[in-house]
C-alpha positions in Angstrom: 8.2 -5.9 -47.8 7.4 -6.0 -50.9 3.6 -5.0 -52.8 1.9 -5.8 -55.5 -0.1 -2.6 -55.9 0.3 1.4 -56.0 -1.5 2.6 -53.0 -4.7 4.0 -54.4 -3.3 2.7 -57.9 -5.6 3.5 -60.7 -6.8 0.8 -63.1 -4.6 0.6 -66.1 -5.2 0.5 -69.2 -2.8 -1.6 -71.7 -2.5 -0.5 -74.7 0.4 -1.4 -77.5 2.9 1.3 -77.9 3.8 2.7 -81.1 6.2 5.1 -80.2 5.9 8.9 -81.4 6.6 8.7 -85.0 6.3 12.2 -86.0 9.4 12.8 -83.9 12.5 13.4 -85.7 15.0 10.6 -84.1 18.7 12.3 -83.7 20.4 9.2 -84.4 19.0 8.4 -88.0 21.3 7.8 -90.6 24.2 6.4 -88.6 24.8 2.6 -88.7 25.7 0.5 -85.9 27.3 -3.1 -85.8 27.2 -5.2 -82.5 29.7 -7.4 -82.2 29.0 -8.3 -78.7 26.9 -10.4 -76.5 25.1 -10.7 -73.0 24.4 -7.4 -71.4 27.2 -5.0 -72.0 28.0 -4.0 -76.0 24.3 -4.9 -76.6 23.4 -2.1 -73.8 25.0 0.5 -75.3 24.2 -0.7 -79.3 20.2 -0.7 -77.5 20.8 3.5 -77.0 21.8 3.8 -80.5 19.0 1.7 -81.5 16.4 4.0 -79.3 17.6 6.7 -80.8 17.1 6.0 -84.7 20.0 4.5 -85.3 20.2 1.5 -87.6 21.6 -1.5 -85.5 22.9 -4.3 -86.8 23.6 -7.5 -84.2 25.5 -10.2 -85.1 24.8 -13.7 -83.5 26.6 -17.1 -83.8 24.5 -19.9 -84.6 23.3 -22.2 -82.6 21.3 -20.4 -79.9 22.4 -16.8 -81.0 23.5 -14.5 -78.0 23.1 -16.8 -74.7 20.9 -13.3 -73.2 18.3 -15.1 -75.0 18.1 -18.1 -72.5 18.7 -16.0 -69.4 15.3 -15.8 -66.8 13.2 -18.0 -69.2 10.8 -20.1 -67.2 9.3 -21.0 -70.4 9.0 -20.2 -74.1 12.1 -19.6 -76.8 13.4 -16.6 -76.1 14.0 -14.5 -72.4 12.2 -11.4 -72.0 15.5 -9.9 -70.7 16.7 -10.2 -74.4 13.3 -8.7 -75.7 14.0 -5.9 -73.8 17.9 -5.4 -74.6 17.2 -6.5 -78.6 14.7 -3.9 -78.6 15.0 -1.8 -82.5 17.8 -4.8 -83.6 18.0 -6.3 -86.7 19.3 -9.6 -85.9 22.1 -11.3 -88.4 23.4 -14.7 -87.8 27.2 -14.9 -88.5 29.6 -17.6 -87.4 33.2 -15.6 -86.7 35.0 -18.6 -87.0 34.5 -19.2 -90.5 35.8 -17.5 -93.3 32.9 -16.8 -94.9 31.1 -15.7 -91.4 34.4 -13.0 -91.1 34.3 -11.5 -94.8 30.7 -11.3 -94.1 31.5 -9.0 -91.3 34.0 -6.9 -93.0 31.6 -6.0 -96.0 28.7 -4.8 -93.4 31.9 -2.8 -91.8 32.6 -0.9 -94.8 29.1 0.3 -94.3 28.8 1.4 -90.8 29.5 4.1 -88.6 29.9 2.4 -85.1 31.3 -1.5 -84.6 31.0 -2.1 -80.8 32.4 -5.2 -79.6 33.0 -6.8 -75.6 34.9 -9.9 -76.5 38.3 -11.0 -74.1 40.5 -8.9 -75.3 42.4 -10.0 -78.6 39.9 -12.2 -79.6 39.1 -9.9 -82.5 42.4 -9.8 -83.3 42.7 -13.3 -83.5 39.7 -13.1 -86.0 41.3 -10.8 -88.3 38.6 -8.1 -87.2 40.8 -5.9 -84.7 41.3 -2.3 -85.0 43.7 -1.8 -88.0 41.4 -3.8 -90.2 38.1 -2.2 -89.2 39.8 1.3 -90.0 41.5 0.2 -93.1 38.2 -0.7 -94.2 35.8 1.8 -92.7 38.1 4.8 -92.0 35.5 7.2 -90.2 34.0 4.3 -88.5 34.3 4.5 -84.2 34.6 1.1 -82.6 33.6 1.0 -78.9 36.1 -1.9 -77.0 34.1 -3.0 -73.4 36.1 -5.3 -71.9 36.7 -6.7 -68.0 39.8 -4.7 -67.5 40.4 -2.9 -70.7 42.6 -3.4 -73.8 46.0 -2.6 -72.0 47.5 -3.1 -68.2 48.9 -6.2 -66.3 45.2 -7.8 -66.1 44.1 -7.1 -69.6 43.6 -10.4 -70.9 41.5 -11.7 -67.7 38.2 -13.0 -68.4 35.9 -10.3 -67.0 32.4 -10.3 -66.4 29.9 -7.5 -64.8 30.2 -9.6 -60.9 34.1 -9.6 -61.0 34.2 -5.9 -62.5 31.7 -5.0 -59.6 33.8 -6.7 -57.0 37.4 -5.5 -58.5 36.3 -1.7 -58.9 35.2 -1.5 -54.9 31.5 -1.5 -55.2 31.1 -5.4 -53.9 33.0 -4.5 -51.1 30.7 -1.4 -49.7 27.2 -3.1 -50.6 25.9 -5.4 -48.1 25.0 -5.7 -44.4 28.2 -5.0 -42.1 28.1 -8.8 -41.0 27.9 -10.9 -43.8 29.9 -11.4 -47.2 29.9 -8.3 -50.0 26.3 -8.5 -51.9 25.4 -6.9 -54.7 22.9 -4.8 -56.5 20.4 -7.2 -58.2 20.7 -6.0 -62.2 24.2 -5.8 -64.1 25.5 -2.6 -63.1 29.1 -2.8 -64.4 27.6 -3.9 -67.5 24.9 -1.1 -68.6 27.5 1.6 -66.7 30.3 0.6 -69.2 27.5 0.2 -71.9 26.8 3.8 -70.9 30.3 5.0 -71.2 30.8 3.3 -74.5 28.1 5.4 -75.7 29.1 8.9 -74.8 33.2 7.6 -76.0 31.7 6.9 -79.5 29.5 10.1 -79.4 31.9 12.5 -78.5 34.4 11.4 -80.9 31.4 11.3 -83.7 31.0 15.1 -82.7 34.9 16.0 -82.6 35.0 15.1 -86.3 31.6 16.5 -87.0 33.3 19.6 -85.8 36.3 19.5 -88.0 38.5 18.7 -85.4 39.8 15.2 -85.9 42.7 14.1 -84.0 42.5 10.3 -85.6 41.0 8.6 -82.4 38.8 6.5 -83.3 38.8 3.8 -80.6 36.8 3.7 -77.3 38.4 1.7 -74.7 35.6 0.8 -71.7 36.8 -1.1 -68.8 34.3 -2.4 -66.9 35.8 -2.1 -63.2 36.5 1.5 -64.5 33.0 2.3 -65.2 32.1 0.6 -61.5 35.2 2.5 -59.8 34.4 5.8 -60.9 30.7 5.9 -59.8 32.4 5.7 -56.0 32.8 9.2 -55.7 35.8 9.9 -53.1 36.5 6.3 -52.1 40.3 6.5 -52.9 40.8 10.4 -52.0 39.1 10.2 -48.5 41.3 7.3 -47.9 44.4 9.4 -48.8 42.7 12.5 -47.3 41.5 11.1 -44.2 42.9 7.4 -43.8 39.0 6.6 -43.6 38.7 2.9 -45.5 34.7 2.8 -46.5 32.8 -0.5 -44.9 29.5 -2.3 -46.0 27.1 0.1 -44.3 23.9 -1.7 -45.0 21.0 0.6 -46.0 22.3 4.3 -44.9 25.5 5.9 -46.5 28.4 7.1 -43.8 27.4 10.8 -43.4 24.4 10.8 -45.0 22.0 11.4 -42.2 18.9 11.0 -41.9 18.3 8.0 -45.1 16.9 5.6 -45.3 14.2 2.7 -45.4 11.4 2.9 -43.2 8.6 0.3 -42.4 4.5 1.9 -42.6 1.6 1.0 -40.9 0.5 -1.1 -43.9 3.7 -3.6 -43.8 4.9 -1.1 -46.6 8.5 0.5 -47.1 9.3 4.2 -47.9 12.7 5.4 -48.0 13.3 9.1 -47.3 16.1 11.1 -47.4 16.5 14.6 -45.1 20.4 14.7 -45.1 20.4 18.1 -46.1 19.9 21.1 -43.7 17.0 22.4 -45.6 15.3 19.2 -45.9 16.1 17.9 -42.5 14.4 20.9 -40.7 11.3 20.4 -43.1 11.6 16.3 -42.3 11.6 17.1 -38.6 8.5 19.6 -38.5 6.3 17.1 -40.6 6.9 14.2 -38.3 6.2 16.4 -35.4 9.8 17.7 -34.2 10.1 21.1 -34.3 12.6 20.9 -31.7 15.0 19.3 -33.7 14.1 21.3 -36.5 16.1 24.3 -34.8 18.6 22.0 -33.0 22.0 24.5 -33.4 24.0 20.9 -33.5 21.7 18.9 -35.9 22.2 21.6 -38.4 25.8 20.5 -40.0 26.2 16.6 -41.2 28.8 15.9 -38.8 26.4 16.6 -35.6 23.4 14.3 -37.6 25.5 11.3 -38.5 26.4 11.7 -34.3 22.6 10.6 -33.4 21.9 8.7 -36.5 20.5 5.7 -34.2 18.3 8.7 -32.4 17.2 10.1 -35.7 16.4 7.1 -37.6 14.4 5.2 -34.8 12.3 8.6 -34.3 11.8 8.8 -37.9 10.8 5.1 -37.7 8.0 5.4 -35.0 6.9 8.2 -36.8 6.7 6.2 -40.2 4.7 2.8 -38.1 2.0 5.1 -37.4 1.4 5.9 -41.0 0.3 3.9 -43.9 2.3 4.4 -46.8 0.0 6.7 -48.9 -0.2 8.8 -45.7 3.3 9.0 -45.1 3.8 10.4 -48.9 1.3 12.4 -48.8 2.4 14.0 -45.5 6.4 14.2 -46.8 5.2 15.3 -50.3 3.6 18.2 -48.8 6.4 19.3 -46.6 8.7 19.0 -49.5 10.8 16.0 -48.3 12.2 13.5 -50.9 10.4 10.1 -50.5 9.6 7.2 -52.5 8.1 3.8 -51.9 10.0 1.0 -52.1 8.7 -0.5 -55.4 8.1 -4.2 -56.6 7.7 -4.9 -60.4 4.0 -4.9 -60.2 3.7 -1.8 -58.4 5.7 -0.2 -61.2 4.2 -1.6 -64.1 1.0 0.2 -63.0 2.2 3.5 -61.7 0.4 6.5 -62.9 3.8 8.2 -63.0 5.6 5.8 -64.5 2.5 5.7 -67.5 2.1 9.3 -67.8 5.7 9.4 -68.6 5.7 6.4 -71.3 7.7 4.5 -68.8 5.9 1.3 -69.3 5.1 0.4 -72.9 3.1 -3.2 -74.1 4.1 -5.0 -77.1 2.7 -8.4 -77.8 5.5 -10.8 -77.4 4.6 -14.8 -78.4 5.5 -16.7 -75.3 5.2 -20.3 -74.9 4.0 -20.1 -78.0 0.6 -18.2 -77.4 0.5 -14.5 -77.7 0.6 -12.0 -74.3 0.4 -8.3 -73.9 3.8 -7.7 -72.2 5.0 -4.6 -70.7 8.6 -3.2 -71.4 10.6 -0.7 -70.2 10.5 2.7 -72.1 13.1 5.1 -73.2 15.7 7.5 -71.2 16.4 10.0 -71.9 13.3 12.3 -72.6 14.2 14.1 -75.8 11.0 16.3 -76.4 10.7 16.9 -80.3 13.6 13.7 -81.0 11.9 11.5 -78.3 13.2 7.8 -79.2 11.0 4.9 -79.4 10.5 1.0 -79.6 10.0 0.2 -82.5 9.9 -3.6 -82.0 11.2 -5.9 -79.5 14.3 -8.0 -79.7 13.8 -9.9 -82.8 14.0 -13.7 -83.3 17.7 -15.4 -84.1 18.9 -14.4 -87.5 15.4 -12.6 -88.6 17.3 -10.1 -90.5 19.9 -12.0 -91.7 19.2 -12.5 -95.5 17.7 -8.9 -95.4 20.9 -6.8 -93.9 23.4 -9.1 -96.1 21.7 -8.2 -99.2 20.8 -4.6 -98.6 23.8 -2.9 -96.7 26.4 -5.3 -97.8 25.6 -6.5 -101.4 25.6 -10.3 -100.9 24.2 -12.2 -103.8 21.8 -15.3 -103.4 24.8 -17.5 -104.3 26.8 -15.5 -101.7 24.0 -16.0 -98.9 23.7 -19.4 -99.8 27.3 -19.8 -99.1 26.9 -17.9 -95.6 23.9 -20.3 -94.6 25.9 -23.7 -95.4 29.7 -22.1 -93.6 27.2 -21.4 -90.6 25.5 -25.0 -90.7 28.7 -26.8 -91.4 30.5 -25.1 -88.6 28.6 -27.3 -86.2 
C-alpha cells in the first residue's frame, strides 16, 4: 500500500539547489552532441552533462524531442524531460535538410562525443554515419544505442526499451506466476543501455588518453544486450542445470527469506535475510531463536525448502508492528530493510535530503511558476561532485547561441538555418 509520508518524517524545508560550485567537475572541457531522442542517448548525454561536460542536443522542429510531451497533464513541456534535459543546451536542427545536416557536421568538428539511438542506418542515410563523423572529427567517440545493435540478423528492427526488455529475458521473469509478463514501471532497457554507452565512450576516451589507441572509436549499445546481461546466470543455469527461470512474483528462486511484508499501519517493508549471517540475526529479532540455530536453515538450499514457513512467520511477525517499529527493530539487529516508498515519501526523506537526493528548481508550469523537486546526481564524487545546473531547457533555447559560438555560423548563415527548418514543414 502505498504512503504519502515518512513515518515520523520531519518537515522539509525547500530550498532551490545550486549545486556545489567550488567543485572541480571531471568532465569539463569535453563536448558532447546528442543526436538522439526519448529516454536512451539523452540518458547517457544527461551523465555527461552532470558531470561538466558541455552538451549539446539537437531537436527537430516542430515539437522538439517527443520526451517533452510524455506525462504532461498540463503545461508545455513534461517534467520527465526537465529532468532528462537537465545541463542541455538545446539546438533545433531539421536532419532532413541540407542546411539542418552541414549544420551538424560543423558542431561535429568541434566535439568530443556524438551519441545517437536512431534505427540503425538512418544516419547513414543522412550522410552523418561513422566514416563522415571521423573524417571530420578524428578523435571524436560516437556512442550507437540501438534496439538490437548495428550488426546481426535483427539489426534493422525497430526497437524500443518494452521490446528490448521483453527480447533480452527480463519480461519474461517479472510478473505474478499467473498472469502475462509485466514489467518494471521506468525504462530500464533504456537508461541501462544509456549507462553502457557511457562507460563505452569513457573507456575508449581513457585508452587514448593513455597512449594506447587502437583506432576504435565506436560504441555499439544494444539495448536487449544491456537488459540480458543484468540477468545474471539465466542462460548458464539453464545449460548447467536444465533449470528454465519462471515469473516468480515478489521473491527470487533461492533467495530466501525476501521479500514484501504488510505492517500494522497498512504499510509495506521489504526485508531481505537470504544470507546465513543475516538470516540468524532476522530470526532472533522477530523472536526465533530456534530457527536462528536450525543446522538445516543454515545453507540456501534448506531455506528456499520452507520459504512458505519462513515468509508467513516473518509476516505475522511484521502485522504486529507498525512500520517505524519494524525498522527500527531490523535496523538494530542489522537486518537489511527498507520501506516500500511512494514519490511523496521520497521527496521528503531525511536521507534522501541529507544526501542532495532531492533538489528544487523553479520550473514554469501551466504557465505560473512552482518549486519542483528533481532528482539529484549519482554518483557521489566528493571534491568533482556533479550538479544541476539548470533543467531541461525550452525547444531550440540555445540554438542561435551554440551555432555561432562552437560552430562559427554567421547571421546570414543562421538566418538560412531558421527558414530550411520553417520551410521543411
Amino acid at each position: 500500500m502505498p504512503h504519502e509520508t515518512t513515518p515520523d518524517a520531519p518537515n522539509v524545508d525547500i530550498r532551490l539547489s545550486t549545486g556545489r560550485s567550488e567543485d572541480v567537475l571531471p568532465l569539463e572541457g569535453i563536448r558532447v552532441l546528442e543526436l538522439g531522442s526519448f529516454i536512451a542517448a539523452p540518458f547517457a548525454a544527461r551523465i555527461f552533462g552532470d558531470f561538466g561536460a558541455e552538451v549539446i542536443k539537437v531537436e527537430k522542429p516542430d515539437g522538439g524531442d517527443e520526451l517533452r510531451n510524455w506525462r504532461k497533464p498540463v503545461g508545455e513541456t513534461s517534467m520527465l524531460f526537465r529532468t532528462l534535459g537537465r545541463n542541455k543546451k538545446s539546438v533545433v536542427l531539421d536532419l532532413r535538410t541540407d542546411a539542418g545536416r552541414e549544420a551538424v557536421k560543423r558542431l561535429v568538428a568541434s566535439c568530443d562525443v556524438v551519441i545517437e539511438n536512431f534505427r540503425p542506418g538512418t544516419l547513414e542515410k543522412w550522410g552523418l554515419g561513422p566514416e563522415v563523423i571521423a573524417a571530420i572529427a578524428p578523435d571524436a567517440v560516437m556512442v550507437r544505442i540501438s534496439g538490437y545493435g548495428q550488426t546481426g540478423p535483427y539489426h534493422d528492427r525497430a526497437g524500443f526499451g518494452s521490446a528490448a526488455e521483453s527480447f533480452g529475458g527480463l519480461r519474461f521473469l517479472t510478473g505474478e506466476p499467473d498472469l502475462p509478463a509485466s514489467r518494471a514501471a521506468a525504462s530500464l532497457g533504456d537508461t541501462v543501455a544509456g549507462l553502457y554507452g557511457v562507460i563505452g565512450a569513457l573507456m575508449l576516451m581513457l585508452q587514448r588518453s593513455r597512449g594506447r589507441d587502437t583506432g576504435s572509436r565506436v560504441v555499439d549499445v544494444a539495448l536487449y544486450e544491456g537488459i540480458f546481461s543484468l540477468l545474471e546466470s539465466l542462460v548458464p543455469d539453464y545449460d548447467a542445470y536444465g533449470m528454465v527461470r519462471r515469473r516468480s512474483g515478489g521473491t527470487l528462486p533461492g533467495v530466501v527469506p525476501m521479500g514484501a511484508y504488510a505492517c500494522s499501519d497498512g504499510l509495506e517493508i521489504v526485508i531481505g535475510g537470504n544470507s546465513a549471517s543475516v538470516f540468524t540475526r532476522l530470526m532472533q529479532a522477530i523472536g526465533r531463536p530456534d530457527l536462528a540455530t536450525d543446522p538445516s536453515l543454515r545453507e540456501a538450499e534448506g531455506r528456499e525448502a520452507r520459504e512458505a514457513e519462513l515468509n508467513g512467520l516473518i509476516g505475522d511477525w511484521t502485522a504486529g508492528h507498525t512500520l517505524a517499529q519494524a525498522q527500527e527493530l531490523l535496523d538494530a539487529a542489522g537486518v537489511p530493510a527498507g520501506p516500500v516508498y511512494d514519490a511523496p515519501s521520497i521527496a521528503e526523506d531525511q536521507h534522501y535530503i541529507a544526501r542532495d537526493m532531492i533538489q528544487t528548481h523553479e520550473v514554469v508550469v501551466d504557465a505560473e511558476p512552482r518549486l519542483v523537486r528533481f532528482p539529484g546526481i549519482v554518483p557521489k564524487i566528493p571534491g568533482a561532485q556533479g550538479r544541476t545546473q539548470w533543467i531541461g531547457p525550452d525547444l531550440g533555447a540555445h540554438t542561435d547561441e551554440v551555432l555561432r559560438e562552437v560552430a562559427g555560423f554567421t547571421e546570414a548563415e543562421l538566418d538560412a538555418v531558421h527558414a530550411g527548418s520553417t520551410h521543411a514543414h
